[in-house]
Structure formats: structure tokens, C-alpha cells
C-alpha beads as a LAMMPS data file, in Angstrom:
LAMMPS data file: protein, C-alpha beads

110 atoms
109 bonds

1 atom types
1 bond types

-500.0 500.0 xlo xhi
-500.0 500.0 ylo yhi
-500.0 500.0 zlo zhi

Masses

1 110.0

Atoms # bond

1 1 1 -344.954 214.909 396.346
2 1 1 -344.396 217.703 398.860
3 1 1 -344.048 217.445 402.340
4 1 1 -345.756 219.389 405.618
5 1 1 -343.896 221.256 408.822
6 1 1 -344.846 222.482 411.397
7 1 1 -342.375 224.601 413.313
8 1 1 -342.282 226.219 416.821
9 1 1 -342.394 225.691 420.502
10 1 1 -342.114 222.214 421.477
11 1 1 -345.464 222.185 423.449
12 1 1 -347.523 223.610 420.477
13 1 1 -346.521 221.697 417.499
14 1 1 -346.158 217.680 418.943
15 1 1 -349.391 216.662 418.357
16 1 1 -348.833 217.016 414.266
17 1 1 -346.824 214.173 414.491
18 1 1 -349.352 212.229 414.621
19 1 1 -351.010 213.486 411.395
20 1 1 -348.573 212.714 409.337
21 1 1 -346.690 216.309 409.304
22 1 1 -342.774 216.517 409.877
23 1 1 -342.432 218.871 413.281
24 1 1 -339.461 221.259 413.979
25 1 1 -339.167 222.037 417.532
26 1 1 -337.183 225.374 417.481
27 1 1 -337.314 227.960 420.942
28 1 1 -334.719 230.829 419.259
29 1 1 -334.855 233.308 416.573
30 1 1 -331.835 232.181 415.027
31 1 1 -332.967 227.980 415.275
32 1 1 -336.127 229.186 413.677
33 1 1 -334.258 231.183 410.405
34 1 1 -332.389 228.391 410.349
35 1 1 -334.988 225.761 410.568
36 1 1 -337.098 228.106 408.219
37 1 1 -334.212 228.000 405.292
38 1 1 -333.520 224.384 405.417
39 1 1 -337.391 223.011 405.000
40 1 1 -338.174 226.556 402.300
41 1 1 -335.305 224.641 400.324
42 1 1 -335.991 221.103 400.723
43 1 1 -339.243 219.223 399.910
44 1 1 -341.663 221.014 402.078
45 1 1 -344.912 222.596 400.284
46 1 1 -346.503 223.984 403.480
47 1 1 -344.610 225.146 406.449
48 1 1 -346.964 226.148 409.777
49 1 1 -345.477 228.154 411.756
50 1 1 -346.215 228.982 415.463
51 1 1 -347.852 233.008 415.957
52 1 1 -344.902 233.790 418.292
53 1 1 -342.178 232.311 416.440
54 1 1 -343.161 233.743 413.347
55 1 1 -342.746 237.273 415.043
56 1 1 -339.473 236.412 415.851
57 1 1 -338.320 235.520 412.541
58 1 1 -341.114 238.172 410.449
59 1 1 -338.369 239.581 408.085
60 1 1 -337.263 236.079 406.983
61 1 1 -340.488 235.276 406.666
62 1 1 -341.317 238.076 404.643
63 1 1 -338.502 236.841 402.125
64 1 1 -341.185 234.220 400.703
65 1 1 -344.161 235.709 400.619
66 1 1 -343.795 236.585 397.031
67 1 1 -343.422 233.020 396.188
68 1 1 -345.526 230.048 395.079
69 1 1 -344.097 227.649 397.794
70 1 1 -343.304 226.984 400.030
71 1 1 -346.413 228.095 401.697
72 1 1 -346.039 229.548 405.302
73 1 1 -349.121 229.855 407.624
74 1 1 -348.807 230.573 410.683
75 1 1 -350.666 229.111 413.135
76 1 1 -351.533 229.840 417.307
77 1 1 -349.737 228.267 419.933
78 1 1 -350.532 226.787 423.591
79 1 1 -349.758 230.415 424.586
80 1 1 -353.157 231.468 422.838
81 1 1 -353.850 232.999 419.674
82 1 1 -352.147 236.822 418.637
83 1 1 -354.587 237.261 415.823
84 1 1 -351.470 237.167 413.355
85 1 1 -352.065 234.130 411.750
86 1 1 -355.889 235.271 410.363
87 1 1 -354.699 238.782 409.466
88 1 1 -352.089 236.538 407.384
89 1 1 -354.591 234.325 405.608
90 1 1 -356.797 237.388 404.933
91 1 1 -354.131 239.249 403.528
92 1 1 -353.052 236.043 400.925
93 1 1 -356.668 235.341 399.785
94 1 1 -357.284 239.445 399.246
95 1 1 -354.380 239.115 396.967
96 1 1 -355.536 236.044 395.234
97 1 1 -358.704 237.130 394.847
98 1 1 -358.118 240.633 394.855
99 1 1 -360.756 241.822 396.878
100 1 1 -360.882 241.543 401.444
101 1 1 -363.448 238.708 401.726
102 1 1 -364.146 238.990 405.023
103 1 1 -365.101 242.830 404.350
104 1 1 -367.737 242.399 401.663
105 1 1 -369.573 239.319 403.603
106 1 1 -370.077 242.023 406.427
107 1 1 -370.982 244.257 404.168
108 1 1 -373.494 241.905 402.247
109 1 1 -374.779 240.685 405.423
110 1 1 -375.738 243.802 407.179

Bonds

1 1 1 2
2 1 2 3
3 1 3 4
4 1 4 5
5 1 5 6
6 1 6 7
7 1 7 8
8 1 8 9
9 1 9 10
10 1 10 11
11 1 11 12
12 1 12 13
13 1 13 14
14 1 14 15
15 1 15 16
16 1 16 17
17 1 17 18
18 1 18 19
19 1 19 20
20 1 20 21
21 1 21 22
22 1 22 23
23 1 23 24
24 1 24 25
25 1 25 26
26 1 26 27
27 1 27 28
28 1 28 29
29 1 29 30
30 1 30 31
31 1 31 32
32 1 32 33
33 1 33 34
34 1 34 35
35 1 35 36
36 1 36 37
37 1 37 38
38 1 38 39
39 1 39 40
40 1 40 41
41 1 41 42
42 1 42 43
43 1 43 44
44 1 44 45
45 1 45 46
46 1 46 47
47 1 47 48
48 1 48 49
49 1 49 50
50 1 50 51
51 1 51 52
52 1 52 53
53 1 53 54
54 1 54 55
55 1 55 56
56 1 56 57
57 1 57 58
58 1 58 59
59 1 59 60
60 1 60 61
61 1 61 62
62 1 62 63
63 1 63 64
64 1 64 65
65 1 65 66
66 1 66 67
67 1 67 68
68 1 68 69
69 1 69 70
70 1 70 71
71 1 71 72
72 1 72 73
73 1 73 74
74 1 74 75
75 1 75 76
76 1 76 77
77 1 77 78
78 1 78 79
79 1 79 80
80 1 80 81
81 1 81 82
82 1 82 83
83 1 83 84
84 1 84 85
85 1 85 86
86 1 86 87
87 1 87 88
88 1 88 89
89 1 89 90
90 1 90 91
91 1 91 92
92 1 92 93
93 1 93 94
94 1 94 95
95 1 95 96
96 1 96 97
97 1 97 98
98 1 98 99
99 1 99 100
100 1 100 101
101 1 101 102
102 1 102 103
103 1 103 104
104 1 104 105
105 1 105 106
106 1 106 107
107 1 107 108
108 1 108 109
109 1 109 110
């Protein structure tokens, strides 16, 4: 059975303790690639991911977003939301389903 992370800022990812979901306070670029390698190769099926870490470590990132697992979603932050994390989803479900969702339910809708 796989496992779930949550990585980031201290402030923004101790609450998912609680629910179960290994947390992976990391504040540097270099922590988070770190951090980031160690759960992508361990027993982790979804990693979350904090908006502004994920911007500091985007090119390691982008080094599994070709694969099945483990998934990495990013997710906002007490600093408030970048708009990353939905422009993220979007972009996995347009390739899964190979069509922009969110574009033809406006477009169906107006």
C-alpha cells in the first residue's frame, strides 16, 4: 500500500499530520530536491507539495511528470494561493483526457 507526503513550509503542511499523511518540513531548494528524491523513491504514491516550494524545485519536479507515480500535486500554502497548483491539475487531466475540461464547460455553459 502506498503512502502520502506532504512537503513544504513548516506552517503550511502540519495540520496533515493529523490525517494520516507523512509531512516533510523543508524551507530550501536543495532540502526540498532532496526531500523530493528520497519519498519519489520510497513508498510514497502521492507527494503534495507546497505552490512556493514547488517553484523552487520546478525542474526536479518536472523529472516525474512523465511518470505513473509518484504523483506530485502541488498544493497552496499559508502564504496564499499562486494559481500554480490548478494550472497543474488542469494540465494532467487535459492529458488524460485529452481535451481542457475547464474550457469546454465554459464553452457549453455560455
Amino acid at each position: 500500500m502506498y503512502k502520502v507526503a506532504v512537503m513544504g513550509d513548516y506552517d503550511s503542511i502540519y495540520g496533515f499530520g493529523v490525517l494520516g499523511m507523512d509531512t516533510f518540513p523543508v524551507s530550501t531548494a536543495e532540502e526540498g530536491t532532496k526531500t523530493l528524491r528520497t519519498l519519489a523513491k520510497g513508498q510514497y504514491g502521492i507527494i503534495y507539495i507546497t505552490e512556493n516550494m514547488a517553484a523552487l524545485i520546478s525542474k526536479e519536479i518536472d523529472k516525474y511528470m512523465e511518470m505513473t507515480m509518484p504523483a506530485i500535486i502541488q498544493i497552496p500554502g499559508v502564504v496564499g494561493n499562486t494559481g500554480e497548483g490548478i494550472k497543474n491539475i488542469s494540465r494532467c487531466v487535459e492529458t488524460a483526457v485529452g481535451s481542457d475540461i475547464l474550457f469546454q464547460s465554459e464553452r457549453t455553459t455560455n
